[in-house]
C-alpha positions as CSV (number, residue, x, y, z in Angstrom):
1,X,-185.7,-86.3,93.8
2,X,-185.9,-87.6,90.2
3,X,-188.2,-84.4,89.1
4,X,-185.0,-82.2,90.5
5,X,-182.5,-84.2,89.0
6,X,-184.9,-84.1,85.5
7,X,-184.9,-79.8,85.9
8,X,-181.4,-79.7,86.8
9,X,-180.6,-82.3,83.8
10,X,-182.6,-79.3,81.4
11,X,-181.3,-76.5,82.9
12,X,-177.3,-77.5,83.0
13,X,-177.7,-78.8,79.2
14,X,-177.0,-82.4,77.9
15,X,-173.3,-82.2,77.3
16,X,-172.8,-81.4,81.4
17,X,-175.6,-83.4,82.9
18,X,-173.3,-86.3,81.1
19,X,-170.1,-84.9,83.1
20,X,-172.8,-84.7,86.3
21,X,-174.0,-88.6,85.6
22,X,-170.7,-89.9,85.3
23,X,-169.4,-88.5,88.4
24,X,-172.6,-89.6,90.2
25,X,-172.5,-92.8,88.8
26,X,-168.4,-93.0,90.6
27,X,-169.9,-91.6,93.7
28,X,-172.5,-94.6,93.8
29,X,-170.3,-97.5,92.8
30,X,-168.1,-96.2,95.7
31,X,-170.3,-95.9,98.0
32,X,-172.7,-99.1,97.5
C-alpha cells in the first residue's frame, strides 16, 4: 500500500498529494 500511495504521491504532484494527506489525515483522526 505505501509503494501505491508513493506512485500516486508522484504522479498527482506535491502541491495535491498535500490536499490528498490532509484529507486522509481527517479521515484517520475520525475514524481511530
Amino acid at each position: 500500500m505505501k509503494k501505491d500511495f508513493f506512485v500516486v504521491l508522484c504522479t498527482v504532484g506535491v502541491e495535491e498529494s498535500e490536499k490528498l494527506i490532509k484529507i486522509i489525515t481527517r479521515y484517520i483522526m475520525q475514524h481511530a
